[in-house]
Each structure stands twice: as C-alpha cells, then as structure tokens.
CHARMM-style PDB file with segment names, atoms N, HN, CA, C and O in Angstrom:
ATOM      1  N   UNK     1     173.328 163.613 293.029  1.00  0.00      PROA
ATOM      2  CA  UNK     1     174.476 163.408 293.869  1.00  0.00      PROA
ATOM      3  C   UNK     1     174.067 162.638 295.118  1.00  0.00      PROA
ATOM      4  O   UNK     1     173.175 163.130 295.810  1.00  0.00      PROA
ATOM      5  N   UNK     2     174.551 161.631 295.434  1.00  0.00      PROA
ATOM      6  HN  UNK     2     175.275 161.232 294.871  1.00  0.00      PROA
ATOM      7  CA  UNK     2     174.254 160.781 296.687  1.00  0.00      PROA
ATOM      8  C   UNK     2     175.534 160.850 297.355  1.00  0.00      PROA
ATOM      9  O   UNK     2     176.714 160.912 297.009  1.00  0.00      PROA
ATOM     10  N   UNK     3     174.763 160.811 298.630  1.00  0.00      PROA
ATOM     11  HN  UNK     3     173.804 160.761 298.911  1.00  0.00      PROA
ATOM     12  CA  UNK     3     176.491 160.972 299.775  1.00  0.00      PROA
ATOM     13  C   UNK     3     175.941 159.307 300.528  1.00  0.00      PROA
ATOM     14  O   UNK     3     174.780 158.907 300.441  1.00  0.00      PROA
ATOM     15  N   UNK     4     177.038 158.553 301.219  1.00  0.00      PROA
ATOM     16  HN  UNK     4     177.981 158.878 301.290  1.00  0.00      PROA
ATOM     17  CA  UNK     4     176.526 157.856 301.836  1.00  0.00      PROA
ATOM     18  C   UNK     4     176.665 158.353 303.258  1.00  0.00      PROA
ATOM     19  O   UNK     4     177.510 159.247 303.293  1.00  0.00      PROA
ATOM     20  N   UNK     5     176.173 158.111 304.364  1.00  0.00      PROA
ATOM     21  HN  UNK     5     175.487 157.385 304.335  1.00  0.00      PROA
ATOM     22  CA  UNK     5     175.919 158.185 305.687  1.00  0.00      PROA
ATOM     23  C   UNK     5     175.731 156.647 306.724  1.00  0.00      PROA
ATOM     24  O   UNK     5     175.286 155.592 306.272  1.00  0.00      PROA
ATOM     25  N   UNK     6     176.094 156.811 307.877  1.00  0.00      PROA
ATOM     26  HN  UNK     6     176.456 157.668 308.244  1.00  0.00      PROA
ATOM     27  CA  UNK     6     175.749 156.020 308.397  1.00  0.00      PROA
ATOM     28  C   UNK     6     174.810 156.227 309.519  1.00  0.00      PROA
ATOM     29  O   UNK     6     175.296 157.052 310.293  1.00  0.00      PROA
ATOM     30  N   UNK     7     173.678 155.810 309.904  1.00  0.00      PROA
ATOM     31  HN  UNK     7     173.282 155.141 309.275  1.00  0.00      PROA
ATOM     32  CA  UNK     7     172.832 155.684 310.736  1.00  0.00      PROA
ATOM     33  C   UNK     7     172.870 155.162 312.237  1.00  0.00      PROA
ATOM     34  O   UNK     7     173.591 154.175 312.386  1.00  0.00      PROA
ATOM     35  N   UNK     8     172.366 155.535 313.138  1.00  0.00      PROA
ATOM     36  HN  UNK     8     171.781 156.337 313.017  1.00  0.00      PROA
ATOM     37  CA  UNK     8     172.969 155.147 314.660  1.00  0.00      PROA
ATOM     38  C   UNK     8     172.849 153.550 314.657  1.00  0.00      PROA
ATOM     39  O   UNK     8     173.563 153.044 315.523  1.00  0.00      PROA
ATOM     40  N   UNK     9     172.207 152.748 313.985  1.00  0.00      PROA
ATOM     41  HN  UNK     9     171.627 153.159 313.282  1.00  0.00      PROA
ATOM     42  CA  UNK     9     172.599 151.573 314.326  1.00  0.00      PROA
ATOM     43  C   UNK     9     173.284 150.772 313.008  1.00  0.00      PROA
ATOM     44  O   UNK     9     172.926 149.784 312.366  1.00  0.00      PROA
ATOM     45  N   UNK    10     174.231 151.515 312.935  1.00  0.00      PROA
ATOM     46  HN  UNK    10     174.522 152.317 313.456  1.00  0.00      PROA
ATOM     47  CA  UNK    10     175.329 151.553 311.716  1.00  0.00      PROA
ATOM     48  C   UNK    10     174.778 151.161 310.666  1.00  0.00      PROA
ATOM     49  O   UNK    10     175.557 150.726 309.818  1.00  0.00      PROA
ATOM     50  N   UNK    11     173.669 151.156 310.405  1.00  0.00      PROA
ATOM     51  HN  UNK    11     173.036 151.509 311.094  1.00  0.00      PROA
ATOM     52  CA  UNK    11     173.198 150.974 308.692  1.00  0.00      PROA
ATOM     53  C   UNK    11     173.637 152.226 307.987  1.00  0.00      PROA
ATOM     54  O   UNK    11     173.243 153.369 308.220  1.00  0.00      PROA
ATOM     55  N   UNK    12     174.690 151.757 306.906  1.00  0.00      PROA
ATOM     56  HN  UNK    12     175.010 150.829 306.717  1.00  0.00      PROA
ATOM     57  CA  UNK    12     175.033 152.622 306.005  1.00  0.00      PROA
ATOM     58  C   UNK    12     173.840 152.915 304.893  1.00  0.00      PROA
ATOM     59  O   UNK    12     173.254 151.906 304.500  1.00  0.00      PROA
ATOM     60  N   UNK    13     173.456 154.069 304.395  1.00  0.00      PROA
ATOM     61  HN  UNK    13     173.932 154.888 304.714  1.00  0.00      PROA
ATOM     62  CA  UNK    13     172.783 154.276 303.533  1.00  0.00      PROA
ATOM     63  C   UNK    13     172.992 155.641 302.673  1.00  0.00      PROA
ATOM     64  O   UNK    13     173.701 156.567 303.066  1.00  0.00      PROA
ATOM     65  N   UNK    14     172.405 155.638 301.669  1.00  0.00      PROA
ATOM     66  HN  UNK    14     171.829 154.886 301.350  1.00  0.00      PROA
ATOM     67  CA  UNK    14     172.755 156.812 300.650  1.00  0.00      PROA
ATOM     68  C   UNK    14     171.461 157.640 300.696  1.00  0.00      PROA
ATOM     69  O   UNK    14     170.356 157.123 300.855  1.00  0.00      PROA
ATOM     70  N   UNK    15     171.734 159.378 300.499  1.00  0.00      PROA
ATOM     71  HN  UNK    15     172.632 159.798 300.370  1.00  0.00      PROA
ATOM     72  CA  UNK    15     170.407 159.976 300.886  1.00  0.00      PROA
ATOM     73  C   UNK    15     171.369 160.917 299.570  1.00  0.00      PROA
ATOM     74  O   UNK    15     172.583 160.877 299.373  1.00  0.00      PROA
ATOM     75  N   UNK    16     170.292 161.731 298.816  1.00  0.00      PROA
ATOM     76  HN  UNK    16     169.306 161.763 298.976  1.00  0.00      PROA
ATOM     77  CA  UNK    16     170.535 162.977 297.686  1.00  0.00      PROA
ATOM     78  C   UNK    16     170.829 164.109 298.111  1.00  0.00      PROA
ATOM     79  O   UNK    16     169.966 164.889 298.515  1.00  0.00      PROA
ATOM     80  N   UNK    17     172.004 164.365 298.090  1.00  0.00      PROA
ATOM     81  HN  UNK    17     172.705 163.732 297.761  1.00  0.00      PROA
ATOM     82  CA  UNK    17     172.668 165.715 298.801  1.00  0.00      PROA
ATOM     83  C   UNK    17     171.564 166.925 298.533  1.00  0.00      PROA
ATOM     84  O   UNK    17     171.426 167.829 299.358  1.00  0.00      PROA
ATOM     85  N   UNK    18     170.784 166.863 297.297  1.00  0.00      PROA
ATOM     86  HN  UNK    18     170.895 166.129 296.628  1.00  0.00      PROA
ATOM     87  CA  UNK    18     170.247 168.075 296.540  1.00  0.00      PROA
ATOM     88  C   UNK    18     168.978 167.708 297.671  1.00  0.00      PROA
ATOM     89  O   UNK    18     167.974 168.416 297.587  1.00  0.00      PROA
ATOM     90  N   UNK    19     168.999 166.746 298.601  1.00  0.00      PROA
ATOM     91  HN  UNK    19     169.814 166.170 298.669  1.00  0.00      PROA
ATOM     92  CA  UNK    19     167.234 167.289 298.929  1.00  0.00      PROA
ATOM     93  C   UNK    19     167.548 167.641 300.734  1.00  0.00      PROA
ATOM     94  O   UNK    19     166.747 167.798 301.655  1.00  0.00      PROA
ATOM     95  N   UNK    20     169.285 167.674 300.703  1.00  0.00      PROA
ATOM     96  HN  UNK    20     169.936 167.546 299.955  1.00  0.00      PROA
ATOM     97  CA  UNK    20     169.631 168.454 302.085  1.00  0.00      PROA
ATOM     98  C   UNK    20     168.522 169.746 302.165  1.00  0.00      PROA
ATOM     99  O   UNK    20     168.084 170.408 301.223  1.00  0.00      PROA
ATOM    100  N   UNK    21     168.270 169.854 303.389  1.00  0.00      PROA
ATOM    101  HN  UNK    21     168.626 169.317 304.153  1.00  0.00      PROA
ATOM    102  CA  UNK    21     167.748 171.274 304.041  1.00  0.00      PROA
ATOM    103  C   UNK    21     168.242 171.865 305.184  1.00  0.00      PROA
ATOM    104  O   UNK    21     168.249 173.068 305.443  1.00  0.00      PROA
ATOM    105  N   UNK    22     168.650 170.960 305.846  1.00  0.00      PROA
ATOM    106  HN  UNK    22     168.644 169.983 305.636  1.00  0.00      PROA
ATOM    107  CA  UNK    22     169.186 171.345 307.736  1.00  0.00      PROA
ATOM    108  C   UNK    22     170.309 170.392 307.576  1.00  0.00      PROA
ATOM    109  O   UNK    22     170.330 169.684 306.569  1.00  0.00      PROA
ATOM    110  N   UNK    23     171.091 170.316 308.319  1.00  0.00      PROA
ATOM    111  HN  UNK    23     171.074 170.890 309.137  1.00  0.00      PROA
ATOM    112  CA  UNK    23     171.910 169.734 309.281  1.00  0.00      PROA
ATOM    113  C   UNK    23     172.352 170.401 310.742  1.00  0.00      PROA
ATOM    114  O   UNK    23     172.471 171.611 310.934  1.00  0.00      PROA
ATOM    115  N   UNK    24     172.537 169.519 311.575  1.00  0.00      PROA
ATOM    116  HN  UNK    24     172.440 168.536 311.418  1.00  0.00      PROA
ATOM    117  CA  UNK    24     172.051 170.109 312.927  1.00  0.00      PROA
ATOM    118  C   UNK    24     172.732 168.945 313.962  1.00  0.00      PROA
ATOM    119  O   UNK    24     172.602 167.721 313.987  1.00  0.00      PROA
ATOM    120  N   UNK    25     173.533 169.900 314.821  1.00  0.00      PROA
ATOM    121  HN  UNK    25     173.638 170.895 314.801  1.00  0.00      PROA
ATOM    122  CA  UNK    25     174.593 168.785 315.202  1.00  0.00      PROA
ATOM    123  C   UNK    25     173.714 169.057 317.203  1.00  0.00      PROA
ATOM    124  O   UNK    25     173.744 170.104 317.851  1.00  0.00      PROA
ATOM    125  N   UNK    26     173.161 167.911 317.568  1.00  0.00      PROA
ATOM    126  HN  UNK    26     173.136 167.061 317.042  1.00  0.00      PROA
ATOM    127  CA  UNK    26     171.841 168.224 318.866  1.00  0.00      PROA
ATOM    128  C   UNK    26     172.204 167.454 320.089  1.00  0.00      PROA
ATOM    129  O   UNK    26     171.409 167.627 321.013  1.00  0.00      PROA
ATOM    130  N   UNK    27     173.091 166.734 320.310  1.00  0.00      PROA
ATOM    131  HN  UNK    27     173.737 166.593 319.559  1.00  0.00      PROA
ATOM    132  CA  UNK    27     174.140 166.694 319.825  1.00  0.00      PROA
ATOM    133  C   UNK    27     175.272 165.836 319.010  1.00  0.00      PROA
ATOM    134  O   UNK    27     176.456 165.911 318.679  1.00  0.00      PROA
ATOM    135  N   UNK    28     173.713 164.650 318.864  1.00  0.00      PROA
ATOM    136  HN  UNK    28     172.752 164.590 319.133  1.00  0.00      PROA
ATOM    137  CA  UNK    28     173.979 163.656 317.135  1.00  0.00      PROA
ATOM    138  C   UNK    28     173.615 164.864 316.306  1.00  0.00      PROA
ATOM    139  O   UNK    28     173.098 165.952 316.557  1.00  0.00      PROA
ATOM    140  N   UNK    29     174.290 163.995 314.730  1.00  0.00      PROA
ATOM    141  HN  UNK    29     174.710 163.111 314.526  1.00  0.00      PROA
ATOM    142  CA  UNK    29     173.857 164.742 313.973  1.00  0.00      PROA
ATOM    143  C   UNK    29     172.679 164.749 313.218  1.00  0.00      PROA
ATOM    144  O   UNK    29     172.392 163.805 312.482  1.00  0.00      PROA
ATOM    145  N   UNK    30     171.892 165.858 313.359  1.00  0.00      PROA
ATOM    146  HN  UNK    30     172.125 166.625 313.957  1.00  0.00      PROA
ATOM    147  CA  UNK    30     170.719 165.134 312.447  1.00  0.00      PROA
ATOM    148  C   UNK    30     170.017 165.531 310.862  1.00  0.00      PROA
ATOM    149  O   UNK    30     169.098 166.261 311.233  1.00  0.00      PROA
ATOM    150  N   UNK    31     169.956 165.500 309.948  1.00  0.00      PROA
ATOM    151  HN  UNK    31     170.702 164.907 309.647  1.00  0.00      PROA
ATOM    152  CA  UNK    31     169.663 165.673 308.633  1.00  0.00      PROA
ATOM    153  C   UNK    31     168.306 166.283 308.573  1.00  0.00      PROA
ATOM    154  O   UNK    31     167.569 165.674 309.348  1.00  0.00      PROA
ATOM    155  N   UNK    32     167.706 167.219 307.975  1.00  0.00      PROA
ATOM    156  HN  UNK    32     168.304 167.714 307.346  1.00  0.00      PROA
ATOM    157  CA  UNK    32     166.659 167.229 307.878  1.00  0.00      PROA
ATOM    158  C   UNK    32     166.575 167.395 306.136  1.00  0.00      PROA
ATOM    159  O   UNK    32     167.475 167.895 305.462  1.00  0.00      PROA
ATOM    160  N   UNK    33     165.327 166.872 305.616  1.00  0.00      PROA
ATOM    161  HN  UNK    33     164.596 166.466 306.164  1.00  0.00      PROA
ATOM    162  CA  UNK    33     165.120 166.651 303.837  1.00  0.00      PROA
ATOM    163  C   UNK    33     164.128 167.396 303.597  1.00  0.00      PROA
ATOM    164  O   UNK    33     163.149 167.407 304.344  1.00  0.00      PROA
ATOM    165  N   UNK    34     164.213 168.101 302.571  1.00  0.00      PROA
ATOM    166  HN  UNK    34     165.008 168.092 301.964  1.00  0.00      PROA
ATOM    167  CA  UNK    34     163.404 169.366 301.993  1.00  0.00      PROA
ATOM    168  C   UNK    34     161.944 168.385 302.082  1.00  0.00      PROA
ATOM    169  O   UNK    34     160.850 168.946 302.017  1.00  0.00      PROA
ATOM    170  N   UNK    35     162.039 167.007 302.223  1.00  0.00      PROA
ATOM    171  HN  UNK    35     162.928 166.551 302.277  1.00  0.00      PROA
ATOM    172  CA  UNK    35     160.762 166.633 302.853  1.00  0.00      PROA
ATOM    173  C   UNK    35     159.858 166.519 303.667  1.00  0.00      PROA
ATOM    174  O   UNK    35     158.645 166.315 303.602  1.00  0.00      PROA
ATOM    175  N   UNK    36     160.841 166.728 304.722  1.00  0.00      PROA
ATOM    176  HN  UNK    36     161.826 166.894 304.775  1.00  0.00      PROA
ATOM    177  CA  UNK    36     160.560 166.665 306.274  1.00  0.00      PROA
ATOM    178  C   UNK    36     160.890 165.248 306.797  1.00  0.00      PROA
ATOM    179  O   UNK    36     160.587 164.910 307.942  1.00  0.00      PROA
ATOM    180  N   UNK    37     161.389 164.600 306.108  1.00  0.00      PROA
ATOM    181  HN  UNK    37     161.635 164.874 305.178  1.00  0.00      PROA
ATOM    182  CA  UNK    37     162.413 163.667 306.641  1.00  0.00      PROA
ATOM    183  C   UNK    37     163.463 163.456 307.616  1.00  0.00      PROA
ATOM    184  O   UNK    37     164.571 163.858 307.260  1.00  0.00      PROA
ATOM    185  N   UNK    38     163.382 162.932 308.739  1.00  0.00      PROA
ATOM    186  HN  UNK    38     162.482 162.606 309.028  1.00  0.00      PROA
ATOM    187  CA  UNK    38     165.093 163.551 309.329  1.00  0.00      PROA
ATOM    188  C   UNK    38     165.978 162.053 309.634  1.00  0.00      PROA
ATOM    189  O   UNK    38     165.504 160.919 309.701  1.00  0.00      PROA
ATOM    190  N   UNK    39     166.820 162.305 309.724  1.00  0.00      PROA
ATOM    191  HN  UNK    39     167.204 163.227 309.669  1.00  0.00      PROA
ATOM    192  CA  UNK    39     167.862 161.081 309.554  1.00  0.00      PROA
ATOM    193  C   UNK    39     168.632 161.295 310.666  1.00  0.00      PROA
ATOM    194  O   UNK    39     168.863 162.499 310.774  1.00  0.00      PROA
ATOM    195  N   UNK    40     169.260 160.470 311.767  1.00  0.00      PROA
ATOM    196  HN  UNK    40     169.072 159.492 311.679  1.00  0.00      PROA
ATOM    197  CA  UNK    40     170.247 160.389 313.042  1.00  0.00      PROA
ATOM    198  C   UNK    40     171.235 160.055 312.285  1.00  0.00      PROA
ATOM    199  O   UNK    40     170.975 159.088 311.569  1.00  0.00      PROA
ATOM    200  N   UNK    41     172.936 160.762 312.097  1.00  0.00      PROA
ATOM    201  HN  UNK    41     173.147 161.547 312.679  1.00  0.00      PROA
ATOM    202  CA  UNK    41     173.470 159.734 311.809  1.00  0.00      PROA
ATOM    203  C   UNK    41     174.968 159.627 312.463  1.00  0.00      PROA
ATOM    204  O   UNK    41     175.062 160.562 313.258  1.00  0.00      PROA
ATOM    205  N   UNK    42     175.798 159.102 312.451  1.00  0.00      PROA
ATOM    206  HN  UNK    42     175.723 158.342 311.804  1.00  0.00      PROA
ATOM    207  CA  UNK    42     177.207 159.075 313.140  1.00  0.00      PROA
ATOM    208  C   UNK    42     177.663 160.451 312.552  1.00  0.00      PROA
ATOM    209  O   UNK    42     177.811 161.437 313.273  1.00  0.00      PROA
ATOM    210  N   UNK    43     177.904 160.464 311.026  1.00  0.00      PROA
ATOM    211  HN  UNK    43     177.784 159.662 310.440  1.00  0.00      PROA
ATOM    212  CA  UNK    43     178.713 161.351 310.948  1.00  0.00      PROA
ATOM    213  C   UNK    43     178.799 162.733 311.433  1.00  0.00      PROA
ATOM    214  O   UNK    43     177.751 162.982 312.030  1.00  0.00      PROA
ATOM    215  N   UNK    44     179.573 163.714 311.436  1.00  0.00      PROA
ATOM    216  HN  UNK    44     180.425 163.512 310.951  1.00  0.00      PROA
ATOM    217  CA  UNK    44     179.642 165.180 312.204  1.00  0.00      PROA
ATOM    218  C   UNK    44     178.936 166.345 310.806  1.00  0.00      PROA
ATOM    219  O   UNK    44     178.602 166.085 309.650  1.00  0.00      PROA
ATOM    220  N   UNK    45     178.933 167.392 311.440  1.00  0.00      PROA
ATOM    221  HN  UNK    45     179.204 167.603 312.379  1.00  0.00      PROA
ATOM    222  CA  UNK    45     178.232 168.225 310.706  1.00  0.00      PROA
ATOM    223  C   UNK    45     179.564 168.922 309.358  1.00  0.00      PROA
ATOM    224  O   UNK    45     179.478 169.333 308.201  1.00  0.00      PROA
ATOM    225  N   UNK    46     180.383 168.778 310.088  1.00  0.00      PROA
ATOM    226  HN  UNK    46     180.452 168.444 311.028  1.00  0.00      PROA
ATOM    227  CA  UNK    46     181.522 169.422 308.824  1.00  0.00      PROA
ATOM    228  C   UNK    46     181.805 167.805 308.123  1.00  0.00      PROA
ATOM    229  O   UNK    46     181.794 167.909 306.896  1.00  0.00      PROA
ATOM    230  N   UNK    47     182.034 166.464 308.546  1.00  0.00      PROA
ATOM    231  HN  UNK    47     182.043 166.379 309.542  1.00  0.00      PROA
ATOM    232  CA  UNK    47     181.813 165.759 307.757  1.00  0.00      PROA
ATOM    233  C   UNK    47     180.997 166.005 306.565  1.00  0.00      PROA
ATOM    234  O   UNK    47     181.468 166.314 305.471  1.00  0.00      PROA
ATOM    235  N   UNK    48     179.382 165.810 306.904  1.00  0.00      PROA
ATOM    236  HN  UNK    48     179.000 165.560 307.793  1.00  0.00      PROA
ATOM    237  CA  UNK    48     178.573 165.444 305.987  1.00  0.00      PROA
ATOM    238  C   UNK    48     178.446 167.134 305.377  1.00  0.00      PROA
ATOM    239  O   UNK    48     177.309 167.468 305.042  1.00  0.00      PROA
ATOM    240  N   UNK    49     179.443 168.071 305.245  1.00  0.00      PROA
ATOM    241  HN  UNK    49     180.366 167.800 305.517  1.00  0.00      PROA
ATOM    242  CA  UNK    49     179.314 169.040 304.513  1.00  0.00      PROA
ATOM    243  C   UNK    49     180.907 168.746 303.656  1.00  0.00      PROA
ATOM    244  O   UNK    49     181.379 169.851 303.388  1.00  0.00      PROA
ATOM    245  N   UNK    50     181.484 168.041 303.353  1.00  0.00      PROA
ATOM    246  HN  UNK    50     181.101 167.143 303.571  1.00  0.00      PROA
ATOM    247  CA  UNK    50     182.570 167.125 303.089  1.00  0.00      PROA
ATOM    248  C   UNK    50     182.049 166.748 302.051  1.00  0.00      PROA
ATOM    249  O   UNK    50     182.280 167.188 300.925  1.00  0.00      PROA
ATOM    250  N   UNK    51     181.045 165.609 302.453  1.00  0.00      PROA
ATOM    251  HN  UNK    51     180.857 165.252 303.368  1.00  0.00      PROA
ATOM    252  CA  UNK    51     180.812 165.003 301.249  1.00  0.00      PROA
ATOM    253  C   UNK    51     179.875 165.736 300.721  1.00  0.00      PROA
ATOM    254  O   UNK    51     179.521 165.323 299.617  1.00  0.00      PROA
ATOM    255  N   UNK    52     179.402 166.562 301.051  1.00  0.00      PROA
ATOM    256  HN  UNK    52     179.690 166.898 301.948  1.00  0.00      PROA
ATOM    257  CA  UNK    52     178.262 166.863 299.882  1.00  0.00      PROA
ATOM    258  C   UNK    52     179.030 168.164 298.942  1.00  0.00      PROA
ATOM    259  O   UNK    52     178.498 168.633 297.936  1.00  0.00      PROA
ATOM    260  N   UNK    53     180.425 168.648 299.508  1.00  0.00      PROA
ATOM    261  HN  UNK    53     180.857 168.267 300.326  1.00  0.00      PROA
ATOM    262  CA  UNK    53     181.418 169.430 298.627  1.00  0.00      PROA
ATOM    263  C   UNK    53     181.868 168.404 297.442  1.00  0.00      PROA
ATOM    264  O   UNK    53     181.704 168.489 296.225  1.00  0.00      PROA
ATOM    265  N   UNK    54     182.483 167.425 298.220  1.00  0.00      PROA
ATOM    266  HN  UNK    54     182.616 167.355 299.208  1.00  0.00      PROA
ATOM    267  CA  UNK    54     183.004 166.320 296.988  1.00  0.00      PROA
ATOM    268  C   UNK    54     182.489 165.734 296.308  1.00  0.00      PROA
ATOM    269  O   UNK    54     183.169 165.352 295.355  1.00  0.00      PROA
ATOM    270  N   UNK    55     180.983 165.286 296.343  1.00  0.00      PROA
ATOM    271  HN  UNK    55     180.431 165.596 297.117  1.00  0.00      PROA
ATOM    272  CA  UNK    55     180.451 164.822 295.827  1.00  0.00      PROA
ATOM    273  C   UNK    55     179.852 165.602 294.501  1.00  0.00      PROA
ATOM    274  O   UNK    55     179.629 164.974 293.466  1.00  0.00      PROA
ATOM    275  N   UNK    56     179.634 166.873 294.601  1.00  0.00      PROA
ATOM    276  HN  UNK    56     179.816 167.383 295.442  1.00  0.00      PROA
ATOM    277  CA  UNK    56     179.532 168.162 293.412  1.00  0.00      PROA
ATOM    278  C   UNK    56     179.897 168.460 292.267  1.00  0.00      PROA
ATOM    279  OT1 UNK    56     179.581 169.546 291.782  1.00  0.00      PROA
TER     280      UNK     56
END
C-alpha cells in the first residue's frame, strides 16, 4: 500500500503505509519508518491516517 505525501519543499512522493511506525505532529508533521527513517511533510496527522485507512 503506498500513500502519497508531500514534503516541505513540495516534492510529492510515495512512502509504504505498512513500514509506518510514528507519526508525530512537532509541530510539522513528521513520519517515522520502522527503519528509522523520518520524513517532514505538509500533510496533518489525521490526514496521513486518511490515507493510510483508504488506502487498505
């Protein structure tokens, strides 16, 4: 399942909902990946829990 997101300097990109671990609104929002990856991105925290419902 891929959600897309957009990034603070509006690069849209697609990340795998399944390797979500955190989301964390600091008070951007920020992603963290069962990798230890973390991502800044525009969208809000009930957004990107939106798409990763619809996307399911």
């Amino acid at each position: 399942m891929l959600i897309e997101v957009t990034k603070l300097n509006d690069d849209k990109v697609l990340i795998n909902a399944d390797l979500i671990e955190i989301v964390e609104t600091t008070p951007d929002t920020v992603i963290t990946l069962n990798t230890g990856r973390k991502l800044i991105v525009k969208e809000s925290r009930q957004e990107i829990r939106n798409l990763v419902k619809s996307s399911s």
